[in-house]
N, C-alpha and C positions, 0 to 999 in steps of 0.2 A: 405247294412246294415250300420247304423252311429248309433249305439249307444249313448243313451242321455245323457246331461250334468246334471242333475237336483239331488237333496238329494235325491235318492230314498231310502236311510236307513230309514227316518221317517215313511215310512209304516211299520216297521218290528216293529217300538213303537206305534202303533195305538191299538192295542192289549191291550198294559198295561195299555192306555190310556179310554179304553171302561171299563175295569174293575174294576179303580181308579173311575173313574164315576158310577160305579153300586154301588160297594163298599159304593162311600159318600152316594149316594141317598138310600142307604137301612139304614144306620147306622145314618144318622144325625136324632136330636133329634127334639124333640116337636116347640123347642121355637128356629126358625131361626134370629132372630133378631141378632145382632152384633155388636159391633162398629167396625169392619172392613168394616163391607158389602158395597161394592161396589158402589157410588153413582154416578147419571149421570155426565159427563162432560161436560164444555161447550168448544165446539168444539174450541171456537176462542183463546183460552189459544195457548200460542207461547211460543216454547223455546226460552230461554236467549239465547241471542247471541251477541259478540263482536261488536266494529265498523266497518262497511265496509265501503271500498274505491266505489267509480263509477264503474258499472259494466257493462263490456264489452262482458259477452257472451252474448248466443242467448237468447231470453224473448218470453215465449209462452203467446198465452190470457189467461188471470186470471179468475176461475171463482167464482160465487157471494158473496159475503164477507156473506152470510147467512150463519148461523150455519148448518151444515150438519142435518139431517133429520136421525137419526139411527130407527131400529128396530128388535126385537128380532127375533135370529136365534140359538137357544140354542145350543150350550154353550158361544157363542158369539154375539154382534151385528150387526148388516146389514147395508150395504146403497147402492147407488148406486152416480156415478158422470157421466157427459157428457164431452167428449171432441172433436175434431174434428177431422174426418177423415184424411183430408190432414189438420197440421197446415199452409200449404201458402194458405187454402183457409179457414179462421179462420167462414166465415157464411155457409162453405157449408155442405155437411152429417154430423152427428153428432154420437158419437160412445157411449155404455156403457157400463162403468167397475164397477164391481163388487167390494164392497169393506166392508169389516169384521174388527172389533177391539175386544179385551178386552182391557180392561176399568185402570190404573194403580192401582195396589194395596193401593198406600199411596197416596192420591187425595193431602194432605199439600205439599209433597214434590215433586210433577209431575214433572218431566224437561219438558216432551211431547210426542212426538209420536214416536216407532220405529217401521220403515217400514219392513217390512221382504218380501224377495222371495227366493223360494224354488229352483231355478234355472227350466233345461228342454234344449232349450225353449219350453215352452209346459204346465208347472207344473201349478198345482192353487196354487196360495197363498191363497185361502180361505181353501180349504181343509187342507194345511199346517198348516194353525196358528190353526186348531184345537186341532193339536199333540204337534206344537211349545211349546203351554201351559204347556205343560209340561218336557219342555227341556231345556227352555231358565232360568237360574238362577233367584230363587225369587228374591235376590237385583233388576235386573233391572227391572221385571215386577212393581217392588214397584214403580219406579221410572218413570215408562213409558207406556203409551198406546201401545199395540202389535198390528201393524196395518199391514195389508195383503191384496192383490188383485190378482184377475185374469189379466192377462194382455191383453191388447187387442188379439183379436184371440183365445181367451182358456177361456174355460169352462163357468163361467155363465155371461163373458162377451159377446160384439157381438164376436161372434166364427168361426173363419174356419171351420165347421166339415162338413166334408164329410157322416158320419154315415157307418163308413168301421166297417166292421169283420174281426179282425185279425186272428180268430184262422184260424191255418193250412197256413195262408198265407204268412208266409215267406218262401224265397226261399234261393237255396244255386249256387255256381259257383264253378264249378272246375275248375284249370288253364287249360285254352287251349280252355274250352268245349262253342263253338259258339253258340251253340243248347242255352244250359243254361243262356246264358248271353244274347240272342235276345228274349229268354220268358221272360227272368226280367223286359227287355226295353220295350216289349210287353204290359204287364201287368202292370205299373206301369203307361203306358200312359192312359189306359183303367179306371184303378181306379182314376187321376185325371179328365179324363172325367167324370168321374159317378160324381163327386162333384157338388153340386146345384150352381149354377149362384152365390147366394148370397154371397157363400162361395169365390169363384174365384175373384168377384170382390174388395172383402176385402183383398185376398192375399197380394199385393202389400204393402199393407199401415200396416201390420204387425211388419215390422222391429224395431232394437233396438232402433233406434232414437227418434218412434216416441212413442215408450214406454216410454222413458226417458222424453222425454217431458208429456207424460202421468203423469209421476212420478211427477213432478214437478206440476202437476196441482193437482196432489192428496195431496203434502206438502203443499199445501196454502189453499186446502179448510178442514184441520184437524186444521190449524190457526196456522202453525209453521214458526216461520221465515227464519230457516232453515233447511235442512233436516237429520236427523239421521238416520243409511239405512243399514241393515246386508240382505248379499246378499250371497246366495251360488251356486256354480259352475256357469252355463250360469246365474246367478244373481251378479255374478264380472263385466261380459261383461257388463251389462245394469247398475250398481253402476258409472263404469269407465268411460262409454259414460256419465252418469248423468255430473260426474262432470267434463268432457269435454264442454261440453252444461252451462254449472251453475255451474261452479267455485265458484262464492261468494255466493252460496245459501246449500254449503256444510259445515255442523258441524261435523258432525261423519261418517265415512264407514267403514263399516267392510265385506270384501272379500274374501270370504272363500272356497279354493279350485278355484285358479284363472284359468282363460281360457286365453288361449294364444293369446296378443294382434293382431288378424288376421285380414283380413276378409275372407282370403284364407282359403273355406273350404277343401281343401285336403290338406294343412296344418295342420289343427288340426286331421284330419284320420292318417295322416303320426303317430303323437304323439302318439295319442289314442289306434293304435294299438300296440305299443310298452307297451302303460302302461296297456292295458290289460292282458299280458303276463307274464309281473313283478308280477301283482296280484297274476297271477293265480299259477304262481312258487313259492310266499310265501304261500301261501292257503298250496299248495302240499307240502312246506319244512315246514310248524310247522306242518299239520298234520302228515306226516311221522313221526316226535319227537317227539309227545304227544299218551301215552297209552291212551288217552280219546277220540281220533278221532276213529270213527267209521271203518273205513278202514284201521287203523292197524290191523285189522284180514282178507285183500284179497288182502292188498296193493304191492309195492308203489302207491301213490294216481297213478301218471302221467301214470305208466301204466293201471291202472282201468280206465282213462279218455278215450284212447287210444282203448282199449277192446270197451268198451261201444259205440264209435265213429264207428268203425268197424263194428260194430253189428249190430247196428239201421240204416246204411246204407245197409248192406247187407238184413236185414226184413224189410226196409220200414219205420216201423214205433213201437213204442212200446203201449201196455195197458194201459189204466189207469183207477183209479176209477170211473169215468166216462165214462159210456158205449157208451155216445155219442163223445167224444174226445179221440185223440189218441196223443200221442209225436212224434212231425217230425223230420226228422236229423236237421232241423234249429231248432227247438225247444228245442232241444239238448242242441247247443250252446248259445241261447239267455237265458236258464233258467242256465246258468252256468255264465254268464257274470253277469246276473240279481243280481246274489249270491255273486257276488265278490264287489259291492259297498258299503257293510256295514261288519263287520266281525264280528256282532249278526248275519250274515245270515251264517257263514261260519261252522257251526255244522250244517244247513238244508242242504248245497249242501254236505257235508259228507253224509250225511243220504242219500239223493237223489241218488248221484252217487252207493252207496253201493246197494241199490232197486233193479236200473238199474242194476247193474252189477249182482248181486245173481238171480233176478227173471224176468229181460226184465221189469221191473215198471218202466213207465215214472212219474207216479202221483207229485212224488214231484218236479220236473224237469220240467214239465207243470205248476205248480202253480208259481216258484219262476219266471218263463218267464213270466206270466199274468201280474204280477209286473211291470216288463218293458215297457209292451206293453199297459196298462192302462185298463186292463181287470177286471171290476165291479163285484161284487157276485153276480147282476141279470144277467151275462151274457154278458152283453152289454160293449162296450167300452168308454172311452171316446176320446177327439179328440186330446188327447195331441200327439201323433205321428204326423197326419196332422197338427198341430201348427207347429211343431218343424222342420218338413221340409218345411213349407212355409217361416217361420222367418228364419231359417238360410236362407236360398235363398231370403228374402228380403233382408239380409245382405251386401251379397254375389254378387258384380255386375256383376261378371264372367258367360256367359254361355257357354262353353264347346259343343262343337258336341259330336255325341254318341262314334265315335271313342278316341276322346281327356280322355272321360269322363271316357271309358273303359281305359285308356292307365293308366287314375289317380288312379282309384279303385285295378287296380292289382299294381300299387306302394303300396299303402297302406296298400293290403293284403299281398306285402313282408316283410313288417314289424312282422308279427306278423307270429308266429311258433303252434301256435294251432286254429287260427281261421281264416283264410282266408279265406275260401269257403264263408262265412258270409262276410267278409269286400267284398268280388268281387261281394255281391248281392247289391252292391247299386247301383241306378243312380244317384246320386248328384243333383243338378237341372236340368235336361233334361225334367223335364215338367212344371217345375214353369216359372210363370210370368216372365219377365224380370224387374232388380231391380232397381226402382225409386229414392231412397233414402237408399244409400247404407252406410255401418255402418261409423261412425265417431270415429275415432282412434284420442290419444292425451295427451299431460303432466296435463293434467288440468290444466295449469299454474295458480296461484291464490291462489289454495284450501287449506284448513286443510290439515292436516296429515292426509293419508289414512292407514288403517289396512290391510295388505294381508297377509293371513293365507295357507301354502304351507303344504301339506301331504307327508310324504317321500315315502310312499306305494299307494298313489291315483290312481286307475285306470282309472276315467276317465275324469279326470283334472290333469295329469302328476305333479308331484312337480316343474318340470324345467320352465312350464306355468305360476304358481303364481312367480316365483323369477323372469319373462321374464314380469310379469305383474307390480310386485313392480318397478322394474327400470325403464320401458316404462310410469312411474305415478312421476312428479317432485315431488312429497311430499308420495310416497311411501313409508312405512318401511313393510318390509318380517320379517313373524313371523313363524319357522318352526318346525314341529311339527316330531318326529318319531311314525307314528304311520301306521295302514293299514288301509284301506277303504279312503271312498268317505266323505273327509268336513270332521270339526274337533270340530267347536263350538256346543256345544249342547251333543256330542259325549264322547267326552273322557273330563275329568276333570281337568287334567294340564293346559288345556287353558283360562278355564272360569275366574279366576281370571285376566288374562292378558287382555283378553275383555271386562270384566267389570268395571275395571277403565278406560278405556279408554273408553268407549258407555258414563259411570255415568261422570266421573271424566276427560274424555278430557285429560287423560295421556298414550304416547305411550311411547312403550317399547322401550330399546332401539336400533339400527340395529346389527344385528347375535345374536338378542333372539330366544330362543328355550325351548321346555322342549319334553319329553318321552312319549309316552301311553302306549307303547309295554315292558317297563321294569317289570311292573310287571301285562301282559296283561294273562289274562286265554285264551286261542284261544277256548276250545275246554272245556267247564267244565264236571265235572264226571255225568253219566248217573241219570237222575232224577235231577240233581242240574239246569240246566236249565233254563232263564223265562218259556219258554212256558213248558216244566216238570213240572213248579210246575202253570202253568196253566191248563193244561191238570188235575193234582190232584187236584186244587177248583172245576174245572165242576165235576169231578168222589164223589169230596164230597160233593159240593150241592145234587144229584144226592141219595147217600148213605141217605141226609137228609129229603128227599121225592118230591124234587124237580124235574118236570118234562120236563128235558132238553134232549136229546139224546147227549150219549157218543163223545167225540170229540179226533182225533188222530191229529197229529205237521200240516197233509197236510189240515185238515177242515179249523183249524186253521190260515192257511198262505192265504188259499185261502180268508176270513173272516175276516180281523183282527180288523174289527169294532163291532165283532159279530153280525151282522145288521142282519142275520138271524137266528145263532145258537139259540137268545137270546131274539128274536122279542115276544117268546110268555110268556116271562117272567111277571109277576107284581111285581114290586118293592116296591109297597106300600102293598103286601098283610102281613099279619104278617108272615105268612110260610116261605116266601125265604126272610124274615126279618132276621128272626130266623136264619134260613141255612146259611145267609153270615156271620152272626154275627160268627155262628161255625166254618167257614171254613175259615173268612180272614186271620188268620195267613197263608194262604200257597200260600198268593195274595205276586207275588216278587213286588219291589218299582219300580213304572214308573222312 
């Protein structure tokens, strides 16, 4: 198991995000007209930029000085670019990425485009920048196109996807147990065979590299002269490669939740395991302190984690709302890990864990794992797991025998004091490709001032990675944050001011800035205080209003958080659930 680098907290606001849009669309009035309203841009608008000197990094092909081509993908716009498979063979396969903006809010004062990635590797930035809209501070949206892509390999670019079913498929390793550790190796060779030729053949050409040069081909055809580019977790790694690659073609980075200058993937296992541990020991020391954690009425949390571990190993598997799914012992630990990347998730794994332990319920321990694993509310997956194991092993030019590989994965799982059986379920790359183009590490010598944003609690981009990332960057400055979860812009609010002068205004902080989120953090708020409590109370009062929704509990919710189905049979233009929102948004919480 290798746990992903990528924001996965933003799905926990996609929620707020469906309902902030029902909300507008039921309540806005007759006459849309506005002098705000949003009008087209033309693509070739370039950020100001400085003079630069002769440039000596690498230069990919350009491509056509034509205005990009957008079209509507509501709530954003679409397009698509071509770039090439291998750039040493700049006329040969041709690749497409996927690519999304909104539009700057204040068109007089545009600077240009900010690039955004979600991290992973794996994540879409298109899915992303649907929730970003609502995280990223108005100052900069005023000031800036929010532009996002899938990266090559993921999602509605060309895609590695395998079309794998994750449920039930992960597996676990006890130390010592051969049996267990040659079905993993088994099974993992079986699933990259099942993968289509297509897929296989793209693998190689996945890596960060040539994303980066992706990247660069996507800042010239938005008509920026240089690039402005907030990156979180595995989106450090590919900001950092940018501007190793394209020094002088850097204005702004901002690096949030850095990964550790590698390409040695059991290197960062070695970390990851540790800092998932940390997490999970603050999780269990505020809710042990706070009368509002659910499990001070069966606790200590560590032993209810412990109980429940025992248990679901000794039956198998536990219940859930779904007659057709069950919680496996991996499933166990993956929806606990899932839960630890954000800590708006850390009242669900209370809840979860408490389920578990009073009645053998997996239900919310299954959901918060789907999360992880890319698991859609039709059921379906997407491919971001196969992305993420094929990039990092394009990265990665090490290939390990099965023995070497086993020797690494139980290093890895000595790190870590509650989740090993999971870290010794991985094989590392024992079935990928062997790597072509393997990651490029470097000062960027040349560049602007880069922003790297360190979490003192991150579990899965360790703090010690972004200050290992700042220094390994000649124009590095570390900005460190006390807070818990995974990535900090967007998140907690003591930093957005420090980022936003610096994205708008090209002013870094100075080295050993810092500020708090946890001084005056609620971990754990009173029963019904909640977002989703008092989301849960707008459906119960549309509902009360005559509206015909069925009832929703925290697990519908978590599984849903687009409401794409809860919500599908709604009309928002009818006057009745006009009416109904009108009654009930005060009990809508603020995205």
């Amino acid at each position: 198991m290798r746990p992903s680098t990528s924001r996965r907290s933003h799905r926990f606001l996609t929620l707020l995000v469906a309902l902030a849009v029902l909300a507008s669309a039921c309540t806005s009035g007759e006459d849309d007209s506005s002098s705000d309203t949003v009008q087209p841009i033309d693509s070739t608008e370039t950020v100001d930029g400085s003079d630069t000197t002769e440039s000596t990094e690498e230069t990919a092909p350009q491509p056509s000085v034509e205005p990009l081509e957008w079209s509507a993908c509501e709530p954003l716009e679409c397009t698509t670019i071509m770039v090439p498979r291998d750039y040493s063979e700049p006329d040969g396969p041709m690749l497409e990425i996927a690519v999304a903006r909104q539009p700057a809010t204040d068109q007089a004062n545009r600077i240009g485009s900010l690039v955004l990635n979600p991290g992973g590797p794996g994540g879409s930035g298109i899915d992303y920048l649907r929730s970003a809209v609502f995280t990223i501070p108005q100052e900069v949206q005023a000031r800036f196109d929010l532009v996002s892509f899938d990266p090559r390999g993921v999602g509605a670019s060309s895609a590695v996807d395998c079309d794998i079913n994750y449920d039930d498929l992960a597996g676990l390793v006890p130390e010592g147990d051969d049996a267990a550790w040659a079905m993993i190796v088994e099974e993992d060779q079986a699933l990259i065979a099942s993968c289509p030729g297509s897929a296989l053949e793209l693998a190689p050409y996945v890596g960060t590299n040539n994303a980066a040069r992706d990247l660069d081909q996507l800042r010239a055809a938005v008509g920026d002269e240089k690039l402005t580019y907030l990156g979180y977790s595995y989106g450090t790694r590919l900001g950092a490669t940018y501007a190793e690659l394209f020094p002088d073609n850097v204005r702004a980075l901002v690096l949030d939740g850095g990964v550790l200058p590698t390409d040695d993937l059991t290197a960062i296992d070695l970390e990851q395991a540790k800092g998932f541990d940390l997490a999970f020991e603050n999780f269990a020391a505020q809710c042990d302190a706070d009368a509002d954690c659910l499990l001070q009425e069966i606790g200590p949390t560590i032993e209810v984690f412990r109980t429940i571990e025992a248990e679901i190993r000794d039956v198998g598997s536990f219940q859930t709302d779904d007659p057709e799914r069950v919680l496996t012992p991996a499933e166990f630990y993956i929806g606990v890990i899932a839960a630890l990347y954000s800590v708006s998730a850390w009242p669900f794994l209370a809840q979860a864990l408490y389920t578990a332990e009073t009645g053998a319920d997996g239900t919310l321990l299954q959901v918060l794992g789907d999360n992880l694993v890319g698991r859609k509310v039709d059921g379906s997956y997407d491919n971001s797991n196969e992305a993420n194991g094929f990039i990092n092993c394009a990265d990665d030019p090490r290939r390990p025998d099965v023995a070497e590989t086993r020797a690494d994965v139980y290093e890895s799982a000595a790190q870590t004091v509650y989740f090993g059986d999971a870290f010794r379920a991985s094989t590392g790359c024992l079935t990928a490709p062997p790597a072509i183009d393997s990651l490029t590490l470097g000062p960027a010598t040349g560049s602007q001032p880069i922003l790297v944003i360190g979490n003192t609690g991150d579990p899965a981009t360790p703090y010690e990675w972004s200050a290992a990332l700042a220094d390994s960057l000649e124009s590095g400055v570390l900005y460190s944050v006390e807070a818990e979860g995974h990535t900090a812009y967007g998140s907690f609010e003591c930093v957005a001011p420090v980022v936003n002068a610096y994205l708008i205004d090209l002013e870094v902080p100075a080295e050993g800035g810092s500020c708090s989120a946890n001084a005056d953090a609620d971990f754990f708020p009173p029963a019904g205080e909640s977002d989703f409590d008092l989301v849960i109370s707008f459906i119960d009062c549309i509902r009360d209003e005559g509206i015909d929704v069925a009832p929703v509990g925290t697990a519908d919710l978590l599984a849903d958080p687009t409401l794409e189905k809860l919500l599908e049979d709604i009309d928002i233009e009818n006057p009745d659930t006009i009416a109904a929102v009108l009654a009930c948004q005060s009990l809508l919480p603020t995205p």
